[in-house]
C-alpha positions as CSV (number, residue, x, y, z in Angstrom):
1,X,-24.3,-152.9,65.4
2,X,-20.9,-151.7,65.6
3,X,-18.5,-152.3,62.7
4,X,-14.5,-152.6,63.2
5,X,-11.6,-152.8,61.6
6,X,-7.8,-153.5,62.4
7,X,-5.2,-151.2,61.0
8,X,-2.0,-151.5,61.6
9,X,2.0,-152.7,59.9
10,X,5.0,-152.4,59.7
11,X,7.2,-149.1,61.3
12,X,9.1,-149.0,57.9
13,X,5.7,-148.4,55.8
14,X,6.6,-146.1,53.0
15,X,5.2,-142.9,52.6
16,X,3.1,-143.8,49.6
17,X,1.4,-146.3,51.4
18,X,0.9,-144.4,54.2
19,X,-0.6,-141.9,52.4
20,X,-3.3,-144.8,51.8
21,X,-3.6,-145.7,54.6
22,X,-4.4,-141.9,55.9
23,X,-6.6,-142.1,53.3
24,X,-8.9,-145.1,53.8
25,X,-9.0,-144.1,57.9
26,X,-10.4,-141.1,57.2
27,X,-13.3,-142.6,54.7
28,X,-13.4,-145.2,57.2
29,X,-14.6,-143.3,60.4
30,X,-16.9,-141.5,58.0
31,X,-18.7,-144.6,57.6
32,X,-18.5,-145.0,61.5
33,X,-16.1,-148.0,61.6
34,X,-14.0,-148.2,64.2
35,X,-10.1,-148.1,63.8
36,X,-8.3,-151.1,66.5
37,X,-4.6,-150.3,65.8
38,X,-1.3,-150.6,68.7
39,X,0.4,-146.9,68.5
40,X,3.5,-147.8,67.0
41,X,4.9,-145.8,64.3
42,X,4.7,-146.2,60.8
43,X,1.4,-147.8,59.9
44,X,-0.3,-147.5,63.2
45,X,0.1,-144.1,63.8
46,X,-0.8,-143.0,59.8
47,X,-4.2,-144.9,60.9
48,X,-4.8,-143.5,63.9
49,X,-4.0,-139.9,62.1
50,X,-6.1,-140.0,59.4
51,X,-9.4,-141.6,62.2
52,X,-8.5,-138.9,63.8
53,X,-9.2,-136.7,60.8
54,X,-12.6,-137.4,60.6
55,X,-13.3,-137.3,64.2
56,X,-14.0,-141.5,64.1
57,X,-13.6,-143.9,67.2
58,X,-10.6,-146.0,67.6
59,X,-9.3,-148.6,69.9
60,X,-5.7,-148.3,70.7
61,X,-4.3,-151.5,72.0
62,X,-1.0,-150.8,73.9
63,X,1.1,-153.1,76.5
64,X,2.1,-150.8,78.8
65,X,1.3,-146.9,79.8
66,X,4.0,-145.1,78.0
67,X,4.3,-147.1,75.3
68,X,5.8,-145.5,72.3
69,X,5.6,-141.9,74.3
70,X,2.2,-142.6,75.0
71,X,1.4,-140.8,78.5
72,X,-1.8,-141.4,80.8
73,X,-0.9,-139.0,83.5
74,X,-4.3,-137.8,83.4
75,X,-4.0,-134.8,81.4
76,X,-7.0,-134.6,78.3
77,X,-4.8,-135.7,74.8
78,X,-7.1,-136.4,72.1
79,X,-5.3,-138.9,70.3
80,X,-4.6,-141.0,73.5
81,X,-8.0,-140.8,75.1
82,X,-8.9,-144.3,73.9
83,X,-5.9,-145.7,74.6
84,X,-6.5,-149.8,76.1
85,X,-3.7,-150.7,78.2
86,X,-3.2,-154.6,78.4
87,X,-3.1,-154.6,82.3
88,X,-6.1,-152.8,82.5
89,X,-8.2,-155.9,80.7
90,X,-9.2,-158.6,83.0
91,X,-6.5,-161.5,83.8
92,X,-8.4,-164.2,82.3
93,X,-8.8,-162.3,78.8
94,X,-5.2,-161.1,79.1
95,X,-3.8,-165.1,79.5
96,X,-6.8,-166.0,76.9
97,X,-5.1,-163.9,74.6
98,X,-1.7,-164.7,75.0
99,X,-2.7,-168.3,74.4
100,X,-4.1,-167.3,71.2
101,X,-0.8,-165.1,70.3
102,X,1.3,-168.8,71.4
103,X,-1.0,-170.9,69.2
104,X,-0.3,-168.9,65.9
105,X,3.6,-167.4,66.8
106,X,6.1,-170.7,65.5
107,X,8.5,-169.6,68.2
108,X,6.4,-168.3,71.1
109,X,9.5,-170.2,73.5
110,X,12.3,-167.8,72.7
111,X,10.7,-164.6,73.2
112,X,10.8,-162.7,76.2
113,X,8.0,-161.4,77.8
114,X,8.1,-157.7,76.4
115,X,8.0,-159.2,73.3
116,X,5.2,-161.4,74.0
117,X,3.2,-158.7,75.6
118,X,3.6,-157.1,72.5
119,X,2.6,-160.1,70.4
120,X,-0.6,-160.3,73.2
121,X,-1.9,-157.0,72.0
122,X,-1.9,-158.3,68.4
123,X,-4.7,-160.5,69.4
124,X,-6.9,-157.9,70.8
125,X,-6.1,-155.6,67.3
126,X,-8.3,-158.3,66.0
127,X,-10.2,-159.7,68.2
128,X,-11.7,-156.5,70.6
129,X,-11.2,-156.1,74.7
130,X,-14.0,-159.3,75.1
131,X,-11.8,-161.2,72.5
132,X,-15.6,-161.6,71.1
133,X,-16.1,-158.4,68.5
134,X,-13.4,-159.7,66.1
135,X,-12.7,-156.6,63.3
136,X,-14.7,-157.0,60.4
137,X,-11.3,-156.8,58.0
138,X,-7.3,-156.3,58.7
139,X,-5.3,-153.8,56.5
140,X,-1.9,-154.1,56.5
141,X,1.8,-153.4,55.3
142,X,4.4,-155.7,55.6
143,X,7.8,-156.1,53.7
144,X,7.4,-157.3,50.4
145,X,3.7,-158.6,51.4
146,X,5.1,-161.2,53.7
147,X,4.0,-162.6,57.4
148,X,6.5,-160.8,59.8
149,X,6.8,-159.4,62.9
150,X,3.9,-158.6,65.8
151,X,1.6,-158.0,62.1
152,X,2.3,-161.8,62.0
153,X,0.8,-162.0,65.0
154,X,-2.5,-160.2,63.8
155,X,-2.8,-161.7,59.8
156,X,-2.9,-165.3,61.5
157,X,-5.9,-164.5,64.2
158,X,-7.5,-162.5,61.8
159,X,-7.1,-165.6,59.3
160,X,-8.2,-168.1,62.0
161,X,-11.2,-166.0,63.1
162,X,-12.1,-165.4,59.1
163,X,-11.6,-161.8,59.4
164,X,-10.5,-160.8,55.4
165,X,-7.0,-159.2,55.8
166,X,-5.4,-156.9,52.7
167,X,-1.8,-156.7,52.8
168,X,-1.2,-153.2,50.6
169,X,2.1,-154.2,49.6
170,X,0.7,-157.0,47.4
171,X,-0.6,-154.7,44.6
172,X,-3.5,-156.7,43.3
173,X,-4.9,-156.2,47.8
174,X,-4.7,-153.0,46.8
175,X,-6.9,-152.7,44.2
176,X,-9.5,-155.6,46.2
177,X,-9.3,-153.1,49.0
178,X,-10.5,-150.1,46.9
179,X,-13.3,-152.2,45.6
180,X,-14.0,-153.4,48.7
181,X,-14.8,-150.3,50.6
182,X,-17.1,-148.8,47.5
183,X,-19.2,-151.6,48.8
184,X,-19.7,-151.0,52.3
């Protein structure tokens, strides 16, 4: 059975954390977990970085070709090879998901719809391309350990769908997250 987990935060993760973060990727995909990130910078890309370190599997969840530089032009890139662009998932998982993103954003209304897209990706992070393989656990960075941004987005499905999430700028997540992965 295959075992995920969602890594991802905010673009202004500092370097210590992301150092962390390199760090439990790599030990991650030696234990054959599966990274599901978005390939934005900061958090998502120290992830991906240090899965790729260890030669692990990933799932990048992106809403449009190109995003963040990302190119599919059909030339061999190793770290987007796995890329999962939105349009390319079936319709009725793509509106399934956005329903889910609406249900746990508190002002789904005002946003326009790159931003939703964006938000709509946060949903498969957590919950796979089926929206059935949720990640086992979430990991995390987010400004002073609060719920913000499209990471928002991802805490709250991974809360609904009783996926444990560890935020590392809450110290005490830290260590529960280290103590955590000695057990798997």
């Amino acid at each position: 059975m295959q075992k995920y987990y969602t890594g991802i935060g905010s673009r202004l993760t500092p370097k210590q954390i992301r150092f962390q973060m390199f760090a439990v990727a790599s030990l991650l995909a030696e234990k054959d977990f599966v990274l599901r990130s978005g390939g934005a910078d900061g958090a998502d890309e120290t992830f991906e970085m240090g899965c790729i370190s260890k030669q692990g599997k990933k799932e990048i969840y992106i809403p449009w070709t190109g995003f963040n530089g990302r190119k599919d032009n059909g030339i061999f890139t190793p770290n987007y090879i796995n890329d999962i662009v939105l349009t390319n998932i079936k319709d009725t998982l793509q509106w399934k998901a956005a329903d889910l993103a609406e249900a746990v954003h508190p002002r789904w209304k005002e946003l326009a719809p790159r931003v939703k897209r964006l938000h709509t990706r946060n949903v498969f992070q957590v919950l796979g391309q089926d929206l059935e393989s949720k990640s086992d656990f979430l990991i995390c960075w987010t400004p002073n350990g609060k719920v913000l941004g499209g990471t928002a987005t991802a805490i709250r499905i991974a809360q609904r769908y009783n996926a444990r999430v560890f935020n590392l700028a809450i110290p005490f997540e830290q260590l529960e997250l280290r103590t955590f992965i000695k057990k798997i």
